[in-house]
C-alpha positions in Angstrom: -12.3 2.5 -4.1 -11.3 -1.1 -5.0 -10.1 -3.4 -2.3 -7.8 -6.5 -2.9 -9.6 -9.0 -5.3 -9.6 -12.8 -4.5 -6.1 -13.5 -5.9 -4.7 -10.6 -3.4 -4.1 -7.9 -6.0 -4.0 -4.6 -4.7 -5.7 -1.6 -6.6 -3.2 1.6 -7.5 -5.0 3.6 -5.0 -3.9 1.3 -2.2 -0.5 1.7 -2.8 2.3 3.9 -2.1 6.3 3.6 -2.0 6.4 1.6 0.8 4.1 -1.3 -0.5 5.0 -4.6 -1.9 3.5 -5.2 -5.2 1.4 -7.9 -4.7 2.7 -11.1 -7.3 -0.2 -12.2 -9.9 0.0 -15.5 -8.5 1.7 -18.7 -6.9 5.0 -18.4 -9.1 5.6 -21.2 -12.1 7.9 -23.3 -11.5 11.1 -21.6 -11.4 9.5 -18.7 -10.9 10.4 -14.9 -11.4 14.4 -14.5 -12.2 16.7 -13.2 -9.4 18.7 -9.4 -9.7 21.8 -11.9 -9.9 20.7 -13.1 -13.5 19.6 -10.0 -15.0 23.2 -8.8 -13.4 25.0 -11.2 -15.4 22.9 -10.8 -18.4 23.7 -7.0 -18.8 27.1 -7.5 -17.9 28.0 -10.4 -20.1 27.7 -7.8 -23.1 29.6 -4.9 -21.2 33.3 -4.8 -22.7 35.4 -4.6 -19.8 33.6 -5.7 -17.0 34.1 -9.0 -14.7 32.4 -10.2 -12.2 32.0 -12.0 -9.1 29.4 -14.1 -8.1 29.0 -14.6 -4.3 26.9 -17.3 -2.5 26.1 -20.9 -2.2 26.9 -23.5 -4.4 23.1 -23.2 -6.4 23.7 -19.8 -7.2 27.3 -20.7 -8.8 25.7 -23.3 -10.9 22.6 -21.3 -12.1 24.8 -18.2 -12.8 26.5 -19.9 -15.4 23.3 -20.6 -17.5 23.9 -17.0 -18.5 27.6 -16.2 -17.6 28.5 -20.0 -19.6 32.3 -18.8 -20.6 34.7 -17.9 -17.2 36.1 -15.3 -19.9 34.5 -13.0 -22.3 35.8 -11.6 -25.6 38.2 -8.9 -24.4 39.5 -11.2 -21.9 37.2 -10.3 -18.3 37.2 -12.8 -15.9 33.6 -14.3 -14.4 34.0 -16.3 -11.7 32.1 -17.5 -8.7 32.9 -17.3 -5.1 31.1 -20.9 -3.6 31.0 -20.1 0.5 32.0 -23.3 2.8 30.2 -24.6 5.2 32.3 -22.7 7.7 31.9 -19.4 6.0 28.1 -20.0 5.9 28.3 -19.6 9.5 31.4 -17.3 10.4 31.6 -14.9 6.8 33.6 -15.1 3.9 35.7 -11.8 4.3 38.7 -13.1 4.7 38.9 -15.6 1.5 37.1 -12.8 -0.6 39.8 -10.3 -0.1 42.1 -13.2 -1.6 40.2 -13.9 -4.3 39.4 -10.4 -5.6 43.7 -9.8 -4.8 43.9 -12.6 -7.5 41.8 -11.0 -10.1 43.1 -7.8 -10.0 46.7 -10.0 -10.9 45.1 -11.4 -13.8 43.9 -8.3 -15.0 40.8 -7.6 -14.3 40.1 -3.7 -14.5 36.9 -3.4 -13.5 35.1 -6.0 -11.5 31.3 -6.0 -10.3 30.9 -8.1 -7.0 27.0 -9.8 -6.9 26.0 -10.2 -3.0 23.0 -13.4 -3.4 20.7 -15.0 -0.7 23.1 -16.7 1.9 25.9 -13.9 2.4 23.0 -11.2 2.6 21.6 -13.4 5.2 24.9 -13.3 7.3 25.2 -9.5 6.8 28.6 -9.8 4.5 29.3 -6.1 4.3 30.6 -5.7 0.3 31.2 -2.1 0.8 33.6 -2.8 3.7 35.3 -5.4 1.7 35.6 -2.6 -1.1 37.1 -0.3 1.1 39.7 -2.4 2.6 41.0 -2.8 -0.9 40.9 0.5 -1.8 44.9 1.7 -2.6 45.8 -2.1 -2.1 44.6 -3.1 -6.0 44.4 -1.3 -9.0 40.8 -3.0 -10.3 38.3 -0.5 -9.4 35.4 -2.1 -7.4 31.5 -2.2 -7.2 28.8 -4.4 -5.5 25.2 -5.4 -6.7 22.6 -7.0 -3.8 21.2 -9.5 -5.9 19.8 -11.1 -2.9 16.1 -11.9 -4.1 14.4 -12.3 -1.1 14.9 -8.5 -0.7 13.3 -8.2 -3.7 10.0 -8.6 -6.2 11.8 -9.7 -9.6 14.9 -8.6 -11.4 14.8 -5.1 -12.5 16.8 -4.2 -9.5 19.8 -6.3 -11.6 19.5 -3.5 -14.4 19.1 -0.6 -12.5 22.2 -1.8 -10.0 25.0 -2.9 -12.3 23.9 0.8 -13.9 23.9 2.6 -10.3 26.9 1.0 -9.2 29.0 1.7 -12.8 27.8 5.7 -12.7 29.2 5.5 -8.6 32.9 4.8 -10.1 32.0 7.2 -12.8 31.4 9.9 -10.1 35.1 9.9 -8.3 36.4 10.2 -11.6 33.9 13.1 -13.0 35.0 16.9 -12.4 33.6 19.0 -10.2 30.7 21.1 -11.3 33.0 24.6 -11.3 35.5 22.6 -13.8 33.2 21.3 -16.0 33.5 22.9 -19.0 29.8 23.9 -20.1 30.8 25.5 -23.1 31.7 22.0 -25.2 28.4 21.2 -25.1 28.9 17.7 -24.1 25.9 15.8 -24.6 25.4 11.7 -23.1 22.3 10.2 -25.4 21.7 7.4 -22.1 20.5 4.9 -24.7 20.3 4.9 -28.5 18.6 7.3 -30.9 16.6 4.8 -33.3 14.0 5.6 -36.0 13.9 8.6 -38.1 13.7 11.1 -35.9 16.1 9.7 -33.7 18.6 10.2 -36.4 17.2 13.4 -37.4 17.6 14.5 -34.2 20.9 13.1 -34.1 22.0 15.0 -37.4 20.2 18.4 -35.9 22.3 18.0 -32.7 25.7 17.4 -34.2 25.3 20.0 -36.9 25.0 22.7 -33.6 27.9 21.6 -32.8 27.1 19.5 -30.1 29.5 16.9 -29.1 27.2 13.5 -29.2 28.0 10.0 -26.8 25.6 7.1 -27.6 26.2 5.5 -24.0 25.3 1.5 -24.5 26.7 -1.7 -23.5 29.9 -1.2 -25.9 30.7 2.3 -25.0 29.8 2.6 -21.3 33.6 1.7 -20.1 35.4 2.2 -22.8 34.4 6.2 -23.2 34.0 6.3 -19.5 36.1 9.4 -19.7 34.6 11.0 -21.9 31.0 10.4 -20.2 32.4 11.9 -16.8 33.1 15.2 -19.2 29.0 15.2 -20.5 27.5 18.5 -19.8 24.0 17.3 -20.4 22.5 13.6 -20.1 19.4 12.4 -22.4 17.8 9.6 -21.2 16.3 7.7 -23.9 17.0 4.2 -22.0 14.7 3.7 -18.5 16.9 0.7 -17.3 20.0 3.9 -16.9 18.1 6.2 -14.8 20.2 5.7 -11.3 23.5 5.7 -14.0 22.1 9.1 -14.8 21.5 10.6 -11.4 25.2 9.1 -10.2 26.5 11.0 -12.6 25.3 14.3 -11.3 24.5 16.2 -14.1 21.9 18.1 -15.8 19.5 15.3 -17.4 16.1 15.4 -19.7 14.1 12.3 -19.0 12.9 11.9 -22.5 12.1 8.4 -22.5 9.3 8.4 -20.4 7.3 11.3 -22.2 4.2 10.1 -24.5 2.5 13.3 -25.1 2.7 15.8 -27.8 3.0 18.5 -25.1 5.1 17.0 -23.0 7.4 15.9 -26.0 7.7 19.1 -27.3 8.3 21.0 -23.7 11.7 18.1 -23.8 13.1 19.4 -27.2 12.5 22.9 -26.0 14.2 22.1 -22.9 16.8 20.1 -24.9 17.4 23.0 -27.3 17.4 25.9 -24.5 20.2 23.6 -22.8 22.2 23.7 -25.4 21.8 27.3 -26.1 20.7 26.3 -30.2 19.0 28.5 -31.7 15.7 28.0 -34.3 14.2 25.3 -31.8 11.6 24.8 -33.5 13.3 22.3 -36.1 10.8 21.6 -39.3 11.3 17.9 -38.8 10.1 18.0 -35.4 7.5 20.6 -36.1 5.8 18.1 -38.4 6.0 15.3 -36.2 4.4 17.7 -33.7 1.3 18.3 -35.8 1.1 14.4 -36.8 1.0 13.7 -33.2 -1.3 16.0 -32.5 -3.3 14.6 -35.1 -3.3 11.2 -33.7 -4.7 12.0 -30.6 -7.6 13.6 -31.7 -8.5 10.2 -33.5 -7.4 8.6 -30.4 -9.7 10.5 -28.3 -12.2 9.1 -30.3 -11.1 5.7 -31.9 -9.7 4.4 -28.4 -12.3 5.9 -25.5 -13.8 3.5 -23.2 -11.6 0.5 -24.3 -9.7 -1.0 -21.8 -6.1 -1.8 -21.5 -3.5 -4.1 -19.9 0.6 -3.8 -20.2 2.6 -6.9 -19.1 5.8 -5.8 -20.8 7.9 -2.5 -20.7 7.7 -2.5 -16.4 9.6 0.7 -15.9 7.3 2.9 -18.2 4.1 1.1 -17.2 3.0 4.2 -15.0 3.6 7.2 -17.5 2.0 5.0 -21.0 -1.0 4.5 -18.5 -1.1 7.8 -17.5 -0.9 9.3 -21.1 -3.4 6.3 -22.5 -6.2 7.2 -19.6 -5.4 11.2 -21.0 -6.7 9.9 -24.1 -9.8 7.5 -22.3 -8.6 4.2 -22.2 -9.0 2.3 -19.2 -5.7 0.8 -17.7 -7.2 -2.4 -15.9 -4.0 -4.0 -14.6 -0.2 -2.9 -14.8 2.6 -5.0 -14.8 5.0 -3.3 -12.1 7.9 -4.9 -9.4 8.0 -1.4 -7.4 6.4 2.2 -7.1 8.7 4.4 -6.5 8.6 8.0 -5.2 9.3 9.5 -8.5 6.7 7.7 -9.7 3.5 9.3 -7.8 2.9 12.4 -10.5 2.0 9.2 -12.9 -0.6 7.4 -10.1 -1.6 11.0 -9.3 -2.7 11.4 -13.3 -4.4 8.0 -13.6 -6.2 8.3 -10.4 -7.2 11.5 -11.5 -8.9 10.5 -14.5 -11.4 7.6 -12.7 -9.1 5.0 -13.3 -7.6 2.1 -10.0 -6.2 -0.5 -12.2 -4.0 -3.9 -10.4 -0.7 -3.0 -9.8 1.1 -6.7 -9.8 4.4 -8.3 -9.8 3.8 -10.9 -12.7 5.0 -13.9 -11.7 2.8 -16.5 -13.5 0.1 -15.6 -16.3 -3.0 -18.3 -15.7 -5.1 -16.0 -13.0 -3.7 -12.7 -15.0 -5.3 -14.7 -18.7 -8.6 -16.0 -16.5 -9.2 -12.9 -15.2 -8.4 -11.0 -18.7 -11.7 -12.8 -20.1 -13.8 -11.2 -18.0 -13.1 -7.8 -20.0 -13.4 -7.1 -23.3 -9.5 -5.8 -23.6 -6.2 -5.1 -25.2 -2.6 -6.1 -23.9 0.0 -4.2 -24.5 2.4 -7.0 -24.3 2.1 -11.0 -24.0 -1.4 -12.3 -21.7 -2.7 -15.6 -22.2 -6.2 -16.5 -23.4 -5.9 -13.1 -25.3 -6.6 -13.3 -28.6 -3.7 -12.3 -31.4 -5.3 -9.9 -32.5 -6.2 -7.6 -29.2 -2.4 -7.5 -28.1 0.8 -6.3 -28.9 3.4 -9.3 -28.8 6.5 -8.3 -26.5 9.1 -8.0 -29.6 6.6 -5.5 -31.0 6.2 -4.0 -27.7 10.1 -4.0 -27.3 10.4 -2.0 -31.1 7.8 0.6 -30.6 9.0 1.6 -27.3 13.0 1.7 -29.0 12.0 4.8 -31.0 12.4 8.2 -30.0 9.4 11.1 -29.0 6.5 11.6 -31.6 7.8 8.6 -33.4 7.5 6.6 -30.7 3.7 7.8 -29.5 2.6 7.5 -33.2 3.5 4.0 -33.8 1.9 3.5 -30.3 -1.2 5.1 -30.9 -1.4 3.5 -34.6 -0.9 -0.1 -33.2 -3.6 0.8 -30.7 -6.4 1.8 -33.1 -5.4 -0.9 -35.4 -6.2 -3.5 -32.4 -9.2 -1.5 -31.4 -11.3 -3.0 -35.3 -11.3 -6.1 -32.8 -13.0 -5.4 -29.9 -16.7 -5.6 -30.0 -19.2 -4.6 -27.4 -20.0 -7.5 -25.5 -16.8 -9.1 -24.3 -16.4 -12.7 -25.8 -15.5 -15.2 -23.1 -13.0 -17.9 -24.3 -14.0 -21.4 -23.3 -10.9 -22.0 -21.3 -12.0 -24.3 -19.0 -14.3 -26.5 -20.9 -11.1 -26.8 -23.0 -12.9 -25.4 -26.3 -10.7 -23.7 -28.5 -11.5 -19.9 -29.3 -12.4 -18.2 -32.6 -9.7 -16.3 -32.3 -6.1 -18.0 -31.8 -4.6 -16.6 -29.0 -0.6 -16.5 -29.2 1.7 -18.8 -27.8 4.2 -16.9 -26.0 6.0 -17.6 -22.8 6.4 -15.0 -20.0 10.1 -16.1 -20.0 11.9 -18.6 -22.1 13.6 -20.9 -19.8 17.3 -21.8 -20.1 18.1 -25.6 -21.6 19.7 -27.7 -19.4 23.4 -27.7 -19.3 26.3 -30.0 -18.0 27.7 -29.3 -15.2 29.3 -25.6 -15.9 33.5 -25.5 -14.7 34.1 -22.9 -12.7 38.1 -21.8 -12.2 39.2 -23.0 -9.5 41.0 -20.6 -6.7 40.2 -22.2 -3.8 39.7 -25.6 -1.6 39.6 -28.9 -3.9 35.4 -28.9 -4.3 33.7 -30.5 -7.6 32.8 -27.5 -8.2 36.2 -25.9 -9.0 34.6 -22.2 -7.2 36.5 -18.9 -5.9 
């Protein structure tokens, strides 16, 4: 088995739920994004939803390089809560309850509270605070920890907002015994794109089924109407904990890559909804053409070795159903493992393969070390040339689309970069400062925000430049 390597990488083998995923390197300068941003990003383009930023006065500034309006198109409020220096010591409980009082009487309806780095430290207790006002405001109340010390990146700013949305979902959602099973009810988690997405879309709704495409527009607004789903689908990794809040029979479908395991889905899918003739033409013939696919895999793609950089949450299962077909996975881009996760290491391990697990935080030792190997990148890696990788927009479309569609592209895109890599591995000349044959391409891990003027916060509280909560 592989030990760590010099930059402190751990091998898959070494790692279980309870490990830190080692970063790639010394972060860039201003490193990996906090759960706070990625909070605010989702949420800015979630009708009905304000929010709350908690924490020191750096946090207020930084939060509005992506929350830059203090009200959004349908009239939420986003404001920021700046602690003084006597609530840095003794809590902010007390001026919190005020301030959330005052946006429930300017109407917010929903409002998403986001605990950072100095309240966590003190041990501000959110959920307290949102049981206090419980009966005492009509806003309905959630918390994220966006805290980042707790954390390796900002995933946990997805998954959160989601978690915390399907917890209010669940008071509001009927009992199991008065659900009504026979609507056939069915929450698409996500967005069926491509054409069979919208075959399957058609197929579904000609049974009669009862269809909810749950995205940023409709996730409060049809709130209801979710909370009455019989069945979730989720196409959309970032809503998994939405999904398991909600309590409900669900088919993970996004993060299924094989003909066999695609098919088992639809026949699980079908069976649910008690349709008959599941075996659909349209999804018969995408069957066969996946099936197809493989088979050329198996034989276009073995031996070549991968990387993914991009698409973090199904990094484990497209390495698992890759090393099916004999690609190497060398190094995965991944924040956590989780428990639900270990059927995927199980499956790679199985097959002879301990690629890196690491936290990607810079990409210089993650490009010198790439050289090394004669590789693709499934997503952006410096020093790789353009035409061994699969640009993160690319990456971002395939992985949109919906079952065999989805694998196809995949595996076409693949064998298309395979015609590029030879048998001995071509070292690029990056420290000599020669340019290579083969121009890599010039995309950033993460763009970085332009500098803005000082944002100007509402002002609720104490006299402060800052104008804060």
């Amino acid at each position: 088995m592989k030990e760590r390597n010099k930059h402190g990488w751990l091998p898959l083998s070494k790692i279980n739920a309870r490990t830190v995923i080692p970063f790639s390197g010394i972060p860039e300068d201003p490193g990996r994004h906090c759960p706070m941003h990625t909070a605010l990003s989702l949420t800015r383009n979630i009708n009905g939803v304000s929010t709350l930023v908690v924490g020191s006065a750096e946090c207020g500034y930084y939060s509005r390089y992506v929350m830059t309006d203090q009200r959004g198109r349908n009239g939420e409020l986003h404001y920021v809560y700046e602690l003084d220096a006597g609530e840095v010591v003794f809590g902010c409980r007390k001026g919190l309850l005020e301030a959330l009082k005052e946006m429930d009487r300017e109407g917010a309806e929903i409002i998403m509270l986001i605990l950072t780095c100095v309240p966590a430290l003190i041990g501000e207790d959110m959920e307290a605070v949102i049981k206090e006002l419980e009966g005492k405001i009509t806003a309905k109340l959630f918390f994220v920890d966006g805290a980042h010390f707790k954390y390796n990146g900002y995933y946990p700013g997805f998954l959160d907002t989601y978690s915390g949305l399907g917890l209010l979902y669940k008071k509001a959602a009927p009992i199991e015994e008065e659900r009504n099973n026979s609507e056939r009810n069915v929450n698409l988690l996500g967005v069926l794109l491509g054409k069979e997405g919208l075959a399957l879309k058609s197929c579904l709704q000609e049974a009669g089924c009862n269809l909810l495409e749950v995205n940023l527009k409709t996730i409060v607004k049809a709130a209801e109407q979710i909370c009455k789903g019989t069945l979730n689908v989720l196409l959309d990794a970032n809503q998994s904990l939405l999904s398991e809040k909600l309590n409900m029979p669900e088919i993970i479908s996004c993060k299924s890559f094989g003909a066999e395991a695609i098919r088992a889905d639809y026949q699980n899918l079908f069976k649910q909804l008690d349709i008959e003739n599941n075996g659909q033409e349209f999804l018969h013939s995408s069957y066969l053409a996946l099936k197809e696919r493989e088979k050329q895999a198996k034989e276009v793609l073995k031996g070549i070795s991968f990387i993914m950089t991009s698409q973090e949450l199904l990094a484990l299962p497209v390495a698992a159903y890759l090393s099916e077909l004999g690609m190497e996975p060398k190094l995965l881009s991944v924040e956590n493992l989780y428990e639900k996760d270990i059927p995927w290491k199980d499956d790679i391990l199985k097959h002879g393969y301990d690629p890196y697990l690491v936290t990607i935080t810079e990409n210089n030792n993650i490009g010198h070390w790439a050289v090394d190997y004669n590789l693709l990148s499934i997503g952006y890696c410096l020093h790789i040339p353009e035409a061994r990788l699969l640009i993160n927009p690319t990456v971002q479309r395939i992985f949109s689309l919906t079952g065999y569609e989805r694998s196809i592209v995949l595996l076409d895109r693949l064998m298309e970069l395979a015609k590029d890599v030879v048998e001995v591995p071509v070292k690029l000349q990056i420290n000599s400062g020669q340019q290579s044959a083969a121009k890599p391409v010039v995309e950033p891990h993460r763009s970085e925000p332009q500098a803005l003027e000082q944002p100007e916060n509402v002002q609720l509280k104490g006299g402060d430049s800052h104008g804060s909560i």
